[in-house]
N, C-alpha and C positions, 0 to 999 in steps of 0.2 A: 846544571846549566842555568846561566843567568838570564830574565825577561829584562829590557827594555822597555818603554813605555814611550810612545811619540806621540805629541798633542798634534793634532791635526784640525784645520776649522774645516768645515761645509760652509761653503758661500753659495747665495743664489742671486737672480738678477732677473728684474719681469721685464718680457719683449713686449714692450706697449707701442713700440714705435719700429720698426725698419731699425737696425743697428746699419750705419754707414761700414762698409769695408775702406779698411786703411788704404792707403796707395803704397807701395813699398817704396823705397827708395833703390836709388840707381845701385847695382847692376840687377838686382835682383827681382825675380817674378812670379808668381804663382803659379802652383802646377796643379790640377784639381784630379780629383780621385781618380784610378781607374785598377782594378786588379792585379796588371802587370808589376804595379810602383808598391806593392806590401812591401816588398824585402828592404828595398829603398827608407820606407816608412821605419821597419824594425833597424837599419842599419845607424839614422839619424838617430833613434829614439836613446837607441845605445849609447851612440856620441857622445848624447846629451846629459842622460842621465849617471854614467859610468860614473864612479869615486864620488857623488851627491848624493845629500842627504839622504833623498828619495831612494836611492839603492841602497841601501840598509833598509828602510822602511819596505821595501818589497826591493828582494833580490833579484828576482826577475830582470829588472831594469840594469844592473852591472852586470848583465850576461846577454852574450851577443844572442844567444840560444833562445834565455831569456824572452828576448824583446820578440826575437821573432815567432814564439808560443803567444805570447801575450798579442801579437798584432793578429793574427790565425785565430783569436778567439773572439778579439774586437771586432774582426772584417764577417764573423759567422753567426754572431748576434742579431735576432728577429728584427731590433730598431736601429741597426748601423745606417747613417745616415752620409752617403757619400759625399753632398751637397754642404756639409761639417765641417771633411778630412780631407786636410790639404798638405802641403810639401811646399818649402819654399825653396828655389834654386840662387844658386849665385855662381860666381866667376869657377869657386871651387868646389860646384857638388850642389848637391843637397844639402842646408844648412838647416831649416826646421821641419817641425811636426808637430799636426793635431788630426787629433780624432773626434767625430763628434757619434752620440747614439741619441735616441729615445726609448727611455726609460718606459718599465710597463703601464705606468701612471700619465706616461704623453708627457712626459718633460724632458726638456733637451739636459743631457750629461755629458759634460765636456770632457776624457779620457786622460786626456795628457797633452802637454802641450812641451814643447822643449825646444830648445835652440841650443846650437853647440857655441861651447863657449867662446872662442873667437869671434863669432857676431854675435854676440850679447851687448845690449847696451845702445845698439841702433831700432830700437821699436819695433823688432820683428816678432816678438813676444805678442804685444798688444797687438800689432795686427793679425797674427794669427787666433786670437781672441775673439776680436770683433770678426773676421774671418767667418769665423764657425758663428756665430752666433748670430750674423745675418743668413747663415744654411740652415739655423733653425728653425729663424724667423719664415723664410720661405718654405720651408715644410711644414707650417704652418702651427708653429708652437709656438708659446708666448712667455713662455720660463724657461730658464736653465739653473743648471747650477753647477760644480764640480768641489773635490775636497784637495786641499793640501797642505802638506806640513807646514806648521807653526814657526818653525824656524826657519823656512826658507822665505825669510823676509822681503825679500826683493821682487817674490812671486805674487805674496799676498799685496804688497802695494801696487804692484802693477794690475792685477785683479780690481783692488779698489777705485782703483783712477777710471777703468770702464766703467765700473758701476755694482760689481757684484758688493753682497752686504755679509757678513758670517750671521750666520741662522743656530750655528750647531759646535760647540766643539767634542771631538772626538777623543779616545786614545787608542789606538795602535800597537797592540802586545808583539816585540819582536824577541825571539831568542836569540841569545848571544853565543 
């Protein structure tokens, strides 16, 4: 069996200030955490991340089954932070997803963040970003950070443009 190798950075970003929440644009709105909306959360994340990058790099994410283990483990974590994790609605569903925790160190960790691919491209990324990171900010942490793959360029620049900075690069042993 062959390994894989994915370069992945750690980006972090200090809360020294109130992060502004985006305003989304028309038709779409925010939906903020509640227990009932997990499967909701696992079903988007799926959407999102199905056939990318990120599913290779962890399977879990191209599996419907997947997603919704990994959201059941997210929602059951000591620092989930509901105030984080959000759902964005629009005309057809549920279009993204973020989750945020606190880390055992008290830094905010942003989980995942995904938008399906027919609303990509309209900012819903970034605000789901700044999203969570003004939930951080209000639970009263002042850092965050999250990791992701190197090749998924268009994540790491959207990342930058809030403000996160890469601190770390990683690698990622995956079996083929």
């Amino acid at each position: 069996m062959a390994i894989t190798y994915y370069k992945r950075f750690r980006m972090e970003i200090d809360l020294d200030r109130a992060i502004t929440s985006s305003v989304l644009p028309e038709p779409f709105v925010w939906v903020p955490w509640e227990d009932s909306l997990l499967e909701h959360h696992a079903e988007v994340k799926y959407r999102c991340f199905v056939g990318e990058v990120d599913a290779y790099v962890f399977p879990c994410l191209g599996d419907r089954h997947g997603c919704r283990r990994l959201m059941s483990e997210i929602r059951r974590k000591g620092g989930f932070l509901p105030e984080a994790t959000w759902l964005i609605a629009g005309t057809e569903g549920y279009v993204g997803t973020v989750q945020g925790v606190r880390d055992p160190s008290g830094v905010g960790a942003i989980q995942n963040v995904g938008v399906i691919p027919g609303c990509r491209g309209l900012g819903l990324g970034k605000a789901l970003v700044r999203r969570a990171l003004a939930g951080f900010y209000q639970a009263g942490l002042r850092r965050a950070y999250l990791e992701v793959t190197a090749e998924n360029a268009s994540a790491v620049q959207l990342y930058r443009e809030v403000g996160f900075r890469r601190v770390k690069t990683l690698y990622k042993a995956v079996d083929c």
